[in-house]
N, C-alpha and C positions, 0 to 999 in steps of 0.2 A: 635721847637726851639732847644731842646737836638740833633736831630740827627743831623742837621745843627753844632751846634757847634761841635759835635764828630770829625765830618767828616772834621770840617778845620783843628782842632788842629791836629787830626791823618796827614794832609796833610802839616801842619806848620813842622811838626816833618821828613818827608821825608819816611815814613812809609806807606806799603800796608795793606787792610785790615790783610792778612794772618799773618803779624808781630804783629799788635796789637793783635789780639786774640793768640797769642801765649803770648804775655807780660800777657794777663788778663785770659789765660789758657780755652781760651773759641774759639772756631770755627770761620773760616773767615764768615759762615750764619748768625752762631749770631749778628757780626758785619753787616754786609751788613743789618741784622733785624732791625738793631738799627739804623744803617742810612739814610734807607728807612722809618726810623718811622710806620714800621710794628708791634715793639715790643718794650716795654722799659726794662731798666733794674733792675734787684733788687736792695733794697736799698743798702745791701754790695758791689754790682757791680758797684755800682754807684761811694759809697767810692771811688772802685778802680781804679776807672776809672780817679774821680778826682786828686784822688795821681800819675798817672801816667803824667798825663797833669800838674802836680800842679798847680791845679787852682781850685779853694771853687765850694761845691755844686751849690752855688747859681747861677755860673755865669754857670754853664751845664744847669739847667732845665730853666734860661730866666730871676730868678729874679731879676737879678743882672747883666748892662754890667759893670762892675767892675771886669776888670783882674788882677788879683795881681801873681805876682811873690813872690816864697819862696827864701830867702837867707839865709835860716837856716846853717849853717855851714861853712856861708864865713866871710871874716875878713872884717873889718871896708872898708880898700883901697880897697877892691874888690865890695864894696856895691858901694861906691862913685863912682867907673868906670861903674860900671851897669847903676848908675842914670846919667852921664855923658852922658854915649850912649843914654838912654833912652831923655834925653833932647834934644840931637842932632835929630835925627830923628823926634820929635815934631817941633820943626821947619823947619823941610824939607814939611811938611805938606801944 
């Protein structure tokens, strides 16, 4: 399940392996490790991986499909336009 999620978010984002492991200072191997589910990664790695994607541990290793988006440092009208879009595209569904 982790390397599956990795692998879409990294491709949600427009990002080749070699970018992400430059964002988490770690080799495009490692990455190709991790999304070939050859290797996992440390618990810190893990963190960083989530903070890069911002999205909770829970929802990288399976326990959780619960994506949440951080709006930590937008303003009230900019929350409301997020959820706006996000509604709209639900009913495109």
């Amino acid at each position: 399940m982790f390397n599956e999620r990795i692998k879409k978010l990294r491709k949600s984002l427009g990002i080749n392996q070699v970018e992400f492991g430059r964002r988490l200072h770690v080799t495009k191997q490692c990455i190709s490790n991790w999304e070939n589910g050859n290797i996992q990664p440390s618990i810190d790695m893990l963190i960083k991986i989530a903070e890069t994607f911002s999205v909770n541990t829970d929802y990288l290793l399976g326990l959780s499909n619960k994506c949440t988006l951080d709006a930590e440092g937008l303003t009230n009208e900019q929350i409301l336009h997020i959820r706006s879009i996000i509604d709209d595209l639900k009913r495109l569904q």
